[in-house]
Residue frames as a rotation matrix with the C-alpha (Angstrom) as fourth column:
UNK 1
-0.811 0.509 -0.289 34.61
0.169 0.676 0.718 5.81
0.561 0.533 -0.633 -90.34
UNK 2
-0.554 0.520 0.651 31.49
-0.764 -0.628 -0.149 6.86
0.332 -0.579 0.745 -89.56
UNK 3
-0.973 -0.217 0.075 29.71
-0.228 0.882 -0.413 4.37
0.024 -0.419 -0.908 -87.19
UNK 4
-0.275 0.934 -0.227 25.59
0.104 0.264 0.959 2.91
0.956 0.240 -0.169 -87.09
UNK 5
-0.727 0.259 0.636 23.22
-0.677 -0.429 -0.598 3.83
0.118 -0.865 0.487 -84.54
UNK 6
-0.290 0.559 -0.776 21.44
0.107 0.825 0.555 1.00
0.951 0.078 -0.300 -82.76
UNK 7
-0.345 0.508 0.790 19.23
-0.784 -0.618 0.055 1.71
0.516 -0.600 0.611 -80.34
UNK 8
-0.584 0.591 -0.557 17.64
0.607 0.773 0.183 -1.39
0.539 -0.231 -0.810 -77.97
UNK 9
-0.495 0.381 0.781 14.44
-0.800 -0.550 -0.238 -0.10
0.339 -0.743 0.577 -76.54
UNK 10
-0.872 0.155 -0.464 13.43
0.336 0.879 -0.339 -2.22
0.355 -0.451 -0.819 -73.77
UNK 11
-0.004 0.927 0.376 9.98
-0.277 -0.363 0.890 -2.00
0.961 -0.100 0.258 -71.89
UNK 12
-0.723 -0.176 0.668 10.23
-0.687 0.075 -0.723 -1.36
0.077 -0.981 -0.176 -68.03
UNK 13
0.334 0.701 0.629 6.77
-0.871 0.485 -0.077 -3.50
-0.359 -0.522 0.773 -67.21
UNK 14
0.996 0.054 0.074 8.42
-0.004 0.837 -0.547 -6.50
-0.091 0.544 0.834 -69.70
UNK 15
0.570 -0.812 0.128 12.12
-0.754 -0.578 -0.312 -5.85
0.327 0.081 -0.941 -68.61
UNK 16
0.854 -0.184 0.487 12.95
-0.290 0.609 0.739 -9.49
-0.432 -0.772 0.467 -67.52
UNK 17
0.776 -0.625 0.082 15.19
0.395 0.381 -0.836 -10.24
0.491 0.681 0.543 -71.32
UNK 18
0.749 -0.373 0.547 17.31
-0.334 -0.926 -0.175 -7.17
0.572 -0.052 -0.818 -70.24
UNK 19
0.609 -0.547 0.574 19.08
-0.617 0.128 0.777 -9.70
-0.498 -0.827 -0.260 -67.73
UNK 20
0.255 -0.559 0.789 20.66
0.618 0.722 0.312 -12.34
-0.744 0.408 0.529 -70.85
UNK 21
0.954 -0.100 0.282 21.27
0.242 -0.295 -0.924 -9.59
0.176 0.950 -0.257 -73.37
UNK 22
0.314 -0.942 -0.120 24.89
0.945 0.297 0.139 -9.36
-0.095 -0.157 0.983 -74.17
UNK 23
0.971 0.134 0.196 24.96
0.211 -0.867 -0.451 -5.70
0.109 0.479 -0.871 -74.27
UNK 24
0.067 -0.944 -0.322 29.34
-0.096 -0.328 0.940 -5.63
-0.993 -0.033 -0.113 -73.35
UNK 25
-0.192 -0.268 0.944 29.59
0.579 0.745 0.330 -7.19
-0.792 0.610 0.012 -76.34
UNK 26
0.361 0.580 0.731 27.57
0.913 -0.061 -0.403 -5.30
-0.189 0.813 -0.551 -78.32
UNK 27
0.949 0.081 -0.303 29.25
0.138 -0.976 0.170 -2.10
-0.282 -0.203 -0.938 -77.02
UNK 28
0.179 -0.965 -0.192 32.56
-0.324 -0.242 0.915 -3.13
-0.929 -0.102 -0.356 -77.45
UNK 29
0.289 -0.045 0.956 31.63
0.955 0.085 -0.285 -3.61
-0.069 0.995 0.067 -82.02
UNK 30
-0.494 -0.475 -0.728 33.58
0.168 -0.874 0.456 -1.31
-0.853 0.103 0.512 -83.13
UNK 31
-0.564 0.552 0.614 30.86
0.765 0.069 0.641 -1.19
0.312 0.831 -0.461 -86.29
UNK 32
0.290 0.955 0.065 27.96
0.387 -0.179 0.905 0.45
0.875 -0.238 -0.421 -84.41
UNK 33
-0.584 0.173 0.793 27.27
-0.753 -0.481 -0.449 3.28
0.304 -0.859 0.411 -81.68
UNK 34
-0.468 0.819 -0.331 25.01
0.550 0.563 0.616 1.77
0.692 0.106 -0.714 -79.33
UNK 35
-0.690 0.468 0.552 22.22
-0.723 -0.456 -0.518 3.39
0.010 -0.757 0.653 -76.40
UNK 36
-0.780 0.505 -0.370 19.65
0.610 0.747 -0.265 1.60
0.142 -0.432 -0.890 -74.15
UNK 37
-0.893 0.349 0.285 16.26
-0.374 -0.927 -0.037 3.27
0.251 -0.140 0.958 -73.71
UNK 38
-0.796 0.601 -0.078 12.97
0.358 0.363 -0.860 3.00
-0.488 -0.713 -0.504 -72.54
UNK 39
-0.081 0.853 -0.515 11.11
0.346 -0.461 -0.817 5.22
-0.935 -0.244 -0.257 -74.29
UNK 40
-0.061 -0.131 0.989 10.38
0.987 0.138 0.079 6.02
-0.146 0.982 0.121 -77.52
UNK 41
0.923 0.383 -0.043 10.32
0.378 -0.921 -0.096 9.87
-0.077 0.072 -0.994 -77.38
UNK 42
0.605 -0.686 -0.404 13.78
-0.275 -0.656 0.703 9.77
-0.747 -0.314 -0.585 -76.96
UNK 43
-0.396 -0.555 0.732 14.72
0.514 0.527 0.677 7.67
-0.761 0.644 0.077 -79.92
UNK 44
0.845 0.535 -0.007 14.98
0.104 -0.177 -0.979 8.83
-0.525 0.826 -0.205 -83.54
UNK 45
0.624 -0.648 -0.437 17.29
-0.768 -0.404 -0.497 8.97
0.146 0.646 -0.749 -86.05
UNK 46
0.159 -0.504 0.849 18.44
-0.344 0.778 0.526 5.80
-0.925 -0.376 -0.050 -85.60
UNK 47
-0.332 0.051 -0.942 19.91
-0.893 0.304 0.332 3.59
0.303 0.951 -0.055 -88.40
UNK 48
-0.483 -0.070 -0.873 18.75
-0.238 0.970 0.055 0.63
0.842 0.234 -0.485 -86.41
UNK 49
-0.215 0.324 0.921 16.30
-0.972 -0.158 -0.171 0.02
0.090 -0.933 0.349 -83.49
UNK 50
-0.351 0.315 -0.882 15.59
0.342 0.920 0.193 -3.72
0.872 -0.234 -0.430 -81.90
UNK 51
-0.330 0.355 0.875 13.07
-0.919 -0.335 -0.210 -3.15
0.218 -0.873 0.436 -79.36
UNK 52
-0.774 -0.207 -0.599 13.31
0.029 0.933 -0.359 -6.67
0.633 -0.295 -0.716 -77.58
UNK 53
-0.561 0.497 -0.662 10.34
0.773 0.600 -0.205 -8.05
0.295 -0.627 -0.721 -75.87
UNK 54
-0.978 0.187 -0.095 8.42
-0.138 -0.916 -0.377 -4.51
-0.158 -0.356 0.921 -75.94
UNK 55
-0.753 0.601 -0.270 4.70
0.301 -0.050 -0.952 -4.43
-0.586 -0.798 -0.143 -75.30
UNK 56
0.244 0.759 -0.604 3.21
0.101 -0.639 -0.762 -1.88
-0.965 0.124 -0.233 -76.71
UNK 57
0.406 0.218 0.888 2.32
0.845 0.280 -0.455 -0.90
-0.348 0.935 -0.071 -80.33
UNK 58
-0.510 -0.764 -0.394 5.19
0.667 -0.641 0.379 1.13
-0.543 -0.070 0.837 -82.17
UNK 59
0.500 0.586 -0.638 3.04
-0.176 -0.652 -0.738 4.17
-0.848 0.481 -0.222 -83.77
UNK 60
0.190 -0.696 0.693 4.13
0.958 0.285 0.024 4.40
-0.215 0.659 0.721 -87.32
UNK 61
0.769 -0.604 0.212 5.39
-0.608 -0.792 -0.053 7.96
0.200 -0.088 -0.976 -86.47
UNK 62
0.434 -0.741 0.513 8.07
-0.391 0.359 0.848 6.21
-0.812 -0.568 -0.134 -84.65
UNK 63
0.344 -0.296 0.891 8.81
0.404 0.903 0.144 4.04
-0.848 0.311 0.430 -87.59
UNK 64
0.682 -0.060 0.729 9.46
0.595 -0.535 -0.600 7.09
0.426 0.843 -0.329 -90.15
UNK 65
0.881 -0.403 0.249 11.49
-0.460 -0.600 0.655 8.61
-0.115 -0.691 -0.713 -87.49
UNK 66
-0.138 -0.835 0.532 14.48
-0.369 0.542 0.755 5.74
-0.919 -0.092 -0.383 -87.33
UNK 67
-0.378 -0.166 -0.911 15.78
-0.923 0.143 0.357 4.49
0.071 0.976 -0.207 -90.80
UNK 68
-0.157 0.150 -0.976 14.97
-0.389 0.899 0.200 0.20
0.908 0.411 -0.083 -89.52
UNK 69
-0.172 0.263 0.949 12.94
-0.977 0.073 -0.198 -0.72
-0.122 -0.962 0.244 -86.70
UNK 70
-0.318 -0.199 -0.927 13.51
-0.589 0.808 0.028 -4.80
0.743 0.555 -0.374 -86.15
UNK 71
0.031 0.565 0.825 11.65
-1.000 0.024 0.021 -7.00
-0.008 -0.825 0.565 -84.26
UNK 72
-0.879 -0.427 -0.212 12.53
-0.423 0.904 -0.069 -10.68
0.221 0.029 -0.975 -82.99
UNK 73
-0.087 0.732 0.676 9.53
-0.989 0.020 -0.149 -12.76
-0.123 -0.681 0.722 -82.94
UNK 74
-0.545 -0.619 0.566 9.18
-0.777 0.626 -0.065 -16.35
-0.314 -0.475 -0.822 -81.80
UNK 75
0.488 0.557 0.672 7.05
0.273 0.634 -0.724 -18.17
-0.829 0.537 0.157 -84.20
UNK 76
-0.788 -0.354 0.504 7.53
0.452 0.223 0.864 -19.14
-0.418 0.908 -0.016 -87.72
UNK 77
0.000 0.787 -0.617 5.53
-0.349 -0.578 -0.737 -16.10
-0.937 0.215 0.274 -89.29
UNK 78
-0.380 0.665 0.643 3.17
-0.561 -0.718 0.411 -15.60
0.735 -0.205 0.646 -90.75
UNK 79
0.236 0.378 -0.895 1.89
0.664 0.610 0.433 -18.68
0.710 -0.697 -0.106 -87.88
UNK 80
0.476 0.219 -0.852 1.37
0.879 -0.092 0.468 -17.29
0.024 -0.971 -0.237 -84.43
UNK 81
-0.488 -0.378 0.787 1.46
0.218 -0.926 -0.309 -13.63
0.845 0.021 0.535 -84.86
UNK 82
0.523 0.852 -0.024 0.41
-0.114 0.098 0.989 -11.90
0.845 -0.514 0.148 -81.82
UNK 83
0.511 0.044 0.858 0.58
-0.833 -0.223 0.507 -12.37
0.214 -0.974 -0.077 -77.93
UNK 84
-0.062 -0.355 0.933 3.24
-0.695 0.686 0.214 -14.89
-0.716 -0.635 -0.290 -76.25
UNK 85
0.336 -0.110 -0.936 4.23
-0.875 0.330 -0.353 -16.70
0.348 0.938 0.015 -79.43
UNK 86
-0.505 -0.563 -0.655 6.53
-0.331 0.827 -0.455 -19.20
0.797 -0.012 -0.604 -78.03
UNK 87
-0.856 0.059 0.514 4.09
-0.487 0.245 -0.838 -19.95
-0.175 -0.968 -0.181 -75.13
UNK 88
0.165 0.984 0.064 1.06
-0.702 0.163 -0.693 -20.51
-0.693 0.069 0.718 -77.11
UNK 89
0.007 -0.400 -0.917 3.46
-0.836 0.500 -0.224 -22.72
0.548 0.768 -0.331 -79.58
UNK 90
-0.884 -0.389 -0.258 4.53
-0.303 0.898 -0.318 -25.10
0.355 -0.204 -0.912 -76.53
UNK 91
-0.425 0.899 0.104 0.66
-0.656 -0.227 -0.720 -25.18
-0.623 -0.374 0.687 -75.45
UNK 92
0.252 0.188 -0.949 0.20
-0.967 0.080 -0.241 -26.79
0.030 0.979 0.202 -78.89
UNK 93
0.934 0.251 0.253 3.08
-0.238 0.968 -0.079 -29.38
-0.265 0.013 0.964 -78.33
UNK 94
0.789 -0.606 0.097 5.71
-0.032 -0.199 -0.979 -27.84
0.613 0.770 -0.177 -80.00
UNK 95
0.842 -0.478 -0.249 8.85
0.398 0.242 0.885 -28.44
-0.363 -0.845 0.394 -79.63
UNK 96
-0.520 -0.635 0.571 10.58
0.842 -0.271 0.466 -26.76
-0.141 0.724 0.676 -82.56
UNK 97
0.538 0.474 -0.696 10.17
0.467 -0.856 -0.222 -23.18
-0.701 -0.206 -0.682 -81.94
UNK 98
-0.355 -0.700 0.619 11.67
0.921 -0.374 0.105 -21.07
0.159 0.608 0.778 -85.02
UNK 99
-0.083 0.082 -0.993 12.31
0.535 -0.837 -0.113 -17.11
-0.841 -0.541 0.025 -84.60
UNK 100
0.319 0.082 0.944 11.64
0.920 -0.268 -0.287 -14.64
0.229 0.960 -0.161 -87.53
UNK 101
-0.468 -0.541 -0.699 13.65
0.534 -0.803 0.264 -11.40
-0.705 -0.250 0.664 -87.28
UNK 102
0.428 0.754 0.498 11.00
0.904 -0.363 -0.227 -8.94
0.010 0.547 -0.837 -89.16
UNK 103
-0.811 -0.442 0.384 11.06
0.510 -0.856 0.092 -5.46
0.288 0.270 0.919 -90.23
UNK 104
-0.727 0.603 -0.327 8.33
0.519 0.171 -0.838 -3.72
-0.450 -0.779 -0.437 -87.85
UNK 105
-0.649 0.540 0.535 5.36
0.510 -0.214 0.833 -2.71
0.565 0.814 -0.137 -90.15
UNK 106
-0.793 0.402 0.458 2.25
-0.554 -0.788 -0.268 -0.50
0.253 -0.466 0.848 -88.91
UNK 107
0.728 0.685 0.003 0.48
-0.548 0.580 0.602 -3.86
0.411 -0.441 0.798 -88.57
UNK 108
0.784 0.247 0.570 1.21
-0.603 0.520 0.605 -6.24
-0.147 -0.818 0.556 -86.16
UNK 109
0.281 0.511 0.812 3.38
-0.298 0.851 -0.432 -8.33
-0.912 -0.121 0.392 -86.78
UNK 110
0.624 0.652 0.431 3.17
0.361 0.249 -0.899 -8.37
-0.693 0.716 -0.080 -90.59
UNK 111
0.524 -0.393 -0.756 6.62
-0.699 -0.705 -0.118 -6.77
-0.487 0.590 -0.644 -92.21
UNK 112
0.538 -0.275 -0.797 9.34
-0.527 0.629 -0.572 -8.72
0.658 0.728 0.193 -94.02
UNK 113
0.934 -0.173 0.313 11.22
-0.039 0.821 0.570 -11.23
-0.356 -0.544 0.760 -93.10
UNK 114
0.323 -0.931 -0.171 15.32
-0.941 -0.335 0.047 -10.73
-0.101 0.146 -0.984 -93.23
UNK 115
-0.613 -0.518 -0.597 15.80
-0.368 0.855 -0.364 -14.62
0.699 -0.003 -0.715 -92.11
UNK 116
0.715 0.693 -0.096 14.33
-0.439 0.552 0.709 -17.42
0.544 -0.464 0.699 -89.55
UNK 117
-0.509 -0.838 -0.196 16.16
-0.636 0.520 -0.570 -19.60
0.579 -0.166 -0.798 -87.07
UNK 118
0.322 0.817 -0.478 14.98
-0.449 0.576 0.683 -22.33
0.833 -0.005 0.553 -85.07
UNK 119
-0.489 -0.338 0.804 15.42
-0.861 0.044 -0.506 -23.84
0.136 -0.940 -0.312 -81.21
UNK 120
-0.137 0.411 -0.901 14.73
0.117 0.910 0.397 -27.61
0.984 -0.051 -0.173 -80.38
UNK 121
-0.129 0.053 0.990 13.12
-0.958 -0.265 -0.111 -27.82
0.257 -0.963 0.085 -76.92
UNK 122
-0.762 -0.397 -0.512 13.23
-0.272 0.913 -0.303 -31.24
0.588 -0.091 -0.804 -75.09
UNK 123
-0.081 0.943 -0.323 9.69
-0.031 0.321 0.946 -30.81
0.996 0.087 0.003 -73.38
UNK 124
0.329 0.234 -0.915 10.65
0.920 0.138 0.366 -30.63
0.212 -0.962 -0.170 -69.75
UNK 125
-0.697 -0.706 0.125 11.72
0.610 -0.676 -0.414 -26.82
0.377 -0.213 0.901 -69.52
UNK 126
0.376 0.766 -0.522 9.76
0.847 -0.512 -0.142 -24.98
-0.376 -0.389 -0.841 -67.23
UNK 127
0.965 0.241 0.101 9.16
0.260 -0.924 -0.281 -20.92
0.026 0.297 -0.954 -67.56
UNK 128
0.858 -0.283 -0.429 12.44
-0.038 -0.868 0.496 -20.19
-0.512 -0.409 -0.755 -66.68
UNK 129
-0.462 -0.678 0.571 14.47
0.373 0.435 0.819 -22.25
-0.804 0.592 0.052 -68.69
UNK 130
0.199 0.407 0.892 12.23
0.971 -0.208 -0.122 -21.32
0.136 0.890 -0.436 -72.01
UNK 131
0.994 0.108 -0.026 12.83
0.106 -0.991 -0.081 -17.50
-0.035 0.078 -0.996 -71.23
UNK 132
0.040 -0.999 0.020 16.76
-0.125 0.015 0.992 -18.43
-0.991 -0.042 -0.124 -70.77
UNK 133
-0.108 0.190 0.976 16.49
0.777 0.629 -0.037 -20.32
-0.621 0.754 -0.216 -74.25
UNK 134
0.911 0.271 0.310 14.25
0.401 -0.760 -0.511 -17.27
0.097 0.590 -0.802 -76.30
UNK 135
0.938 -0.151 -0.312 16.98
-0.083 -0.972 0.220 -14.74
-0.336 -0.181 -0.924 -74.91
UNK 136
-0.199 -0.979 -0.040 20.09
-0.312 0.025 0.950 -16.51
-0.929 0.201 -0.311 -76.05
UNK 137
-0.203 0.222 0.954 18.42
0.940 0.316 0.127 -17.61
-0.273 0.923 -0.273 -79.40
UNK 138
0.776 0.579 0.250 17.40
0.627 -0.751 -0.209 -13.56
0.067 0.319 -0.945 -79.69
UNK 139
0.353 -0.838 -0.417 20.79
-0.198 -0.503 0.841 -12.38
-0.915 -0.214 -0.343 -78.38
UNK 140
-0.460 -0.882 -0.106 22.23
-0.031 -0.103 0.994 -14.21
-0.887 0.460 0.020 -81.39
UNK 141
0.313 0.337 0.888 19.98
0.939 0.031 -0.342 -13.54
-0.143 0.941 -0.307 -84.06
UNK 142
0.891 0.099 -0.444 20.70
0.200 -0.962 0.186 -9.72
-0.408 -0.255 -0.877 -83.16
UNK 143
0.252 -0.966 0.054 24.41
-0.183 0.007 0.983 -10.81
-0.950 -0.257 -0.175 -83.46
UNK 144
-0.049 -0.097 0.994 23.77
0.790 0.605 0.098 -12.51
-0.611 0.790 0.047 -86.84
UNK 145
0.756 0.598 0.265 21.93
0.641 -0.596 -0.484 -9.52
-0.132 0.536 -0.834 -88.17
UNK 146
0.764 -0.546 -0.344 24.55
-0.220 -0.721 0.657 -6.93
-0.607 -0.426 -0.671 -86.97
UNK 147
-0.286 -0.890 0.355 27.50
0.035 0.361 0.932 -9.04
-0.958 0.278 -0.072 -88.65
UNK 148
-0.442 -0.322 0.838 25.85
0.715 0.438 0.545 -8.97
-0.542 0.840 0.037 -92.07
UNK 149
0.758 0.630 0.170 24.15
0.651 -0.748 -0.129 -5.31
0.046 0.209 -0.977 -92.40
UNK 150
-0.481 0.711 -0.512 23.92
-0.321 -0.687 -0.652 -3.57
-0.816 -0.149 0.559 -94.59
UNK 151
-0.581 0.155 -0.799 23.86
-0.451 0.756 0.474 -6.52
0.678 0.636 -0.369 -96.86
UNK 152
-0.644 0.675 0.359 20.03
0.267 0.639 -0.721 -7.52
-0.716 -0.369 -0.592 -95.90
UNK 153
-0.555 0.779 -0.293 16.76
-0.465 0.002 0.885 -8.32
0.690 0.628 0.361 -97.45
UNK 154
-0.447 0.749 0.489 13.52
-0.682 0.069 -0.729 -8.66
-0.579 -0.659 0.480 -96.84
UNK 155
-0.802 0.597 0.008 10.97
0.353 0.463 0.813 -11.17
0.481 0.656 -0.582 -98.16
UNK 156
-0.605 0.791 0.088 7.27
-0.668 -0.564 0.486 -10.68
0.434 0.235 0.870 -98.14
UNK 157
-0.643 0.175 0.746 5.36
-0.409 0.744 -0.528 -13.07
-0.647 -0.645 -0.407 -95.52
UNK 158
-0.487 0.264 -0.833 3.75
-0.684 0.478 0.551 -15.75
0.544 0.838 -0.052 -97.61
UNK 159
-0.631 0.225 -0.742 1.04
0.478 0.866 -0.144 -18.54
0.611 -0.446 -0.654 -96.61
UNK 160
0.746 0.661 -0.086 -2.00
0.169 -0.062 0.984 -18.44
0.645 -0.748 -0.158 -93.78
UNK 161
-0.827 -0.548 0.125 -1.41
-0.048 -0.152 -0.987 -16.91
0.560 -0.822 0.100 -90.72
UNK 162
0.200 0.881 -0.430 -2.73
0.655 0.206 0.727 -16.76
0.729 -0.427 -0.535 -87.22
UNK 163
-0.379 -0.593 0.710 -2.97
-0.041 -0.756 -0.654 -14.60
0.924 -0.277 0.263 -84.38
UNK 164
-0.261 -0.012 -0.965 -2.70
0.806 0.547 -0.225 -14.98
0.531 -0.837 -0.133 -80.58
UNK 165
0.560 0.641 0.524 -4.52
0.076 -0.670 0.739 -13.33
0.825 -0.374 -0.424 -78.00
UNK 166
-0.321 -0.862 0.392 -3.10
-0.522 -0.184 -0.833 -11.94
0.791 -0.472 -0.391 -74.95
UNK 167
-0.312 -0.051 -0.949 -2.78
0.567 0.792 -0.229 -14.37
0.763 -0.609 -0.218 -71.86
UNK 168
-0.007 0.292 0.956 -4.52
-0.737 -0.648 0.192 -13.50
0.676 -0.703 0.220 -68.71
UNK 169
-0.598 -0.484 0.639 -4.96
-0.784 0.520 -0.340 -15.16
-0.167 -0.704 -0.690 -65.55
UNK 170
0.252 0.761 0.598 -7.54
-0.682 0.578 -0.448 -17.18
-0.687 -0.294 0.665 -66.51
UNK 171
0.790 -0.037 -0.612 -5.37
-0.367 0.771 -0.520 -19.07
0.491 0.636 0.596 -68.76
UNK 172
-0.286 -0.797 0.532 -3.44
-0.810 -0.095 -0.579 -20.04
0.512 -0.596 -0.619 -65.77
UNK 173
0.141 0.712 0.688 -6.29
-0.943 0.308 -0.125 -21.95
-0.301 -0.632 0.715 -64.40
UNK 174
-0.842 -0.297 -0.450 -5.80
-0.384 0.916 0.113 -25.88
0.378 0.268 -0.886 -64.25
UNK 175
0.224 0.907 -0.357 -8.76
-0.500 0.422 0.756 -28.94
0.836 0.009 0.548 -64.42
UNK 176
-0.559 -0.690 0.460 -8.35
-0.821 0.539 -0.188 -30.64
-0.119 -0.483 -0.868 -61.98
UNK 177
0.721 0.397 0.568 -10.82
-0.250 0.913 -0.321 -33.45
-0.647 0.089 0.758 -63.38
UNK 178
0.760 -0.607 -0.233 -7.95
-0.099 0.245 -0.964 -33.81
0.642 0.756 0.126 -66.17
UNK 179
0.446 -0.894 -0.047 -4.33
0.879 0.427 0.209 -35.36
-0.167 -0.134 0.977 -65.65
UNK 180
0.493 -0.529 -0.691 -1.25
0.010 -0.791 0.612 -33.70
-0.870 -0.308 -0.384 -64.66
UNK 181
-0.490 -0.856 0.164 0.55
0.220 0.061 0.974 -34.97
-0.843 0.513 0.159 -67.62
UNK 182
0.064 0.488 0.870 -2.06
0.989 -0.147 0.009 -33.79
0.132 0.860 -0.492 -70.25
UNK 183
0.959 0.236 0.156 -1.75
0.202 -0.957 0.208 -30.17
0.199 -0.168 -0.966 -68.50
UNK 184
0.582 -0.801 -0.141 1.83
0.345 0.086 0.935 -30.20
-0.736 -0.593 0.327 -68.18
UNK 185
-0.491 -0.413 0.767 3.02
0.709 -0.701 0.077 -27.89
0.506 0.582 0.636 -71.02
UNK 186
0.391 0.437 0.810 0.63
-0.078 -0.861 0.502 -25.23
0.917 -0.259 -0.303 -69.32
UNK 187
0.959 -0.209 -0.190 2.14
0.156 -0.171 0.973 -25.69
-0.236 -0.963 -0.132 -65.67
UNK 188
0.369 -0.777 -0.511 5.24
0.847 0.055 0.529 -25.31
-0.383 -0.628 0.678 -67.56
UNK 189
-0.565 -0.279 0.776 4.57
0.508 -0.859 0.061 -21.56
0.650 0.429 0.627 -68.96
UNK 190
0.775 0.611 -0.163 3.35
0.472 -0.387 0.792 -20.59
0.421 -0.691 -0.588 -65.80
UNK 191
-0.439 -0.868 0.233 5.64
0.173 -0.336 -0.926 -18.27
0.882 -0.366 0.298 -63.78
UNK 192
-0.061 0.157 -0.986 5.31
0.960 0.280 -0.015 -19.20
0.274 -0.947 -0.167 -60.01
UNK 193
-0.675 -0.203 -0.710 5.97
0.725 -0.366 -0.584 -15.51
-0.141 -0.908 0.394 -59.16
UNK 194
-0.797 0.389 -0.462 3.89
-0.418 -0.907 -0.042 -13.41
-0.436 0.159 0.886 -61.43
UNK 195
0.025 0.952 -0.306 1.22
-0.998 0.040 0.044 -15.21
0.054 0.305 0.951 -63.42
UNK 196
-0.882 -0.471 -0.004 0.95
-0.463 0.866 0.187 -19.39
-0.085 0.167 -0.982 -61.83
UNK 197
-0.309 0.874 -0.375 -1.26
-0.057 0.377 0.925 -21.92
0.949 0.307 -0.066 -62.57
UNK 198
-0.894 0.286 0.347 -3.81
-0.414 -0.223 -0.883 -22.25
-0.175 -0.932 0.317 -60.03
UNK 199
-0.765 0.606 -0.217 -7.18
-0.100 0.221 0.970 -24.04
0.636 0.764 -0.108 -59.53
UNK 200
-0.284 0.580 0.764 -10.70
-0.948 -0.288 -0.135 -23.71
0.142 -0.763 0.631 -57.22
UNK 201
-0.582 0.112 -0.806 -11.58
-0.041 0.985 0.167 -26.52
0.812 0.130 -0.568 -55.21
UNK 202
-0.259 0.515 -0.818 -14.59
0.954 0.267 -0.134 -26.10
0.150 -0.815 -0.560 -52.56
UNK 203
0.840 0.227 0.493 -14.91
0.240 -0.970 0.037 -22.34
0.486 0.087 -0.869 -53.63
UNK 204
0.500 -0.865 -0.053 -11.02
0.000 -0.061 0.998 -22.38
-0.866 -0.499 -0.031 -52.38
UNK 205
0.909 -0.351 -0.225 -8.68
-0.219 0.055 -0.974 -21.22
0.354 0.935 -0.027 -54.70
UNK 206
0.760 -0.594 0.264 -5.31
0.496 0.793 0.354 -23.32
-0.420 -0.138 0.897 -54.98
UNK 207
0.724 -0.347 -0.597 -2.06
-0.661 -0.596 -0.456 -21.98
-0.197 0.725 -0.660 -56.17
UNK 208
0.727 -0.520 0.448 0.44
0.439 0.854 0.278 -24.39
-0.527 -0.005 0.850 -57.59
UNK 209
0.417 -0.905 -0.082 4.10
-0.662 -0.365 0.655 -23.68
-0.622 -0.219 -0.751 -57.30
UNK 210
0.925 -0.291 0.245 6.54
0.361 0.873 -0.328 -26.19
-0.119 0.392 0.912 -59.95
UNK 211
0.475 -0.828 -0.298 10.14
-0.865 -0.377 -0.332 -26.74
0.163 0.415 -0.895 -60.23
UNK 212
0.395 -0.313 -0.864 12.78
0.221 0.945 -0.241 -29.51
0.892 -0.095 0.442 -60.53
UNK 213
0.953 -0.266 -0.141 14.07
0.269 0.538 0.799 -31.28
-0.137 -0.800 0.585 -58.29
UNK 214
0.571 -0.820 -0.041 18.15
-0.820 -0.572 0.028 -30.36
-0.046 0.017 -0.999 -57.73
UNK 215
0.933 -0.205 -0.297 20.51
0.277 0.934 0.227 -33.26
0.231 -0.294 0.927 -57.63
């Protein structure tokens, strides 16, 4: 029986998922070859790529190369296409974060839709919990997908969309004439080690560190 090729390509500067993906698991389907990669020069001929949390824009050489290039993103498309979906969702308020497993198109963003799923958040997870969360809600859409292919469809995205800009540091930056608890979804998609919130006070800049308390 001849087996599917599934490729994960991961992205070394955006390599943090790479620590909750279940990849024993996935190796030990007796359905599907699998390979890890970095790069896209080395992939082709794939019957299946899932490049997880990757960066950069897939040429659409690449995509004529591999038979189905799939892409987990964390908004209810067509809504918050774009940069840091699920961060610019809890920014909002949200707390119901749904995931859309797409077929990667030469725009953004913008192929079909195979299915949706959805994650309740409870409002007090900081960065690291929400990045635990995404990766086991992406681990098992991957799993879903896998168990019912090659019996998929797509639908056609339907409705207004929107699209998010990428996050720099200056959307790190806290008021400090505003309340903590009105800024307290943004202190809690800050990551303390690489991009925290932070704010100037006497021409002094401030960095602010958050986490819970242990018990």
């Amino acid at each position: 029986m001849k087996k599917y090729t599934v490729t994960f390509l991961l992205d070394k500067k955006n390599n943090w998922i790479s620590n909750f993906i279940d990849f024993r698991f996935f190796k030990s389907n007796q359905k599907y070859s699998f390979k890890i990669s970095t790069r896209i020069k080395h992939i082709k001929n794939q019957d299946i790529v899932f490049p997880i949390n990757f960066t950069k824009i897939l040429p659409e050489s690449f995509l004529k190369k591999n038979k189905l290039t799939l892409i987990v993103h964390s908004s209810d498309l067509p809504k918050d296409k774009g940069f840091a979906p699920m961060s610019n969702q809890i920014l909002k308020g949200k707390n119901h974060i749904f995931f859309s497993l797409i077929k990667a198109h030469k725009k953004v963003d913008s192929g079909g839709i195979c299915f949706k799923t959805k994650i309740n958040l409870d409002g007090t997870e900081l960065y690291e919990e929400l990045r635990k969360k995404q990766a086991l809600e992406i681990n098992r859409i991957i799993k879903k997908f896998l168990k019912i292919y090659p019996k998929v469809t797509f639908k056609k995205q339907k409705g207004r969309g929107s699209y998010n800009k990428k996050r720099g540091i200056i959307d790190s930056k806290i008021d400090i004439e505003k309340s903590i608890k009105s800024q307290f979804n943004l202190l809690r998609v800050c990551d303390n080690e690489n991009f925290p919130s932070y704010f100037y006070y006497k021409k002094k800049k401030y960095i602010l560190k958050i986490s819970k308390e242990r018990k």
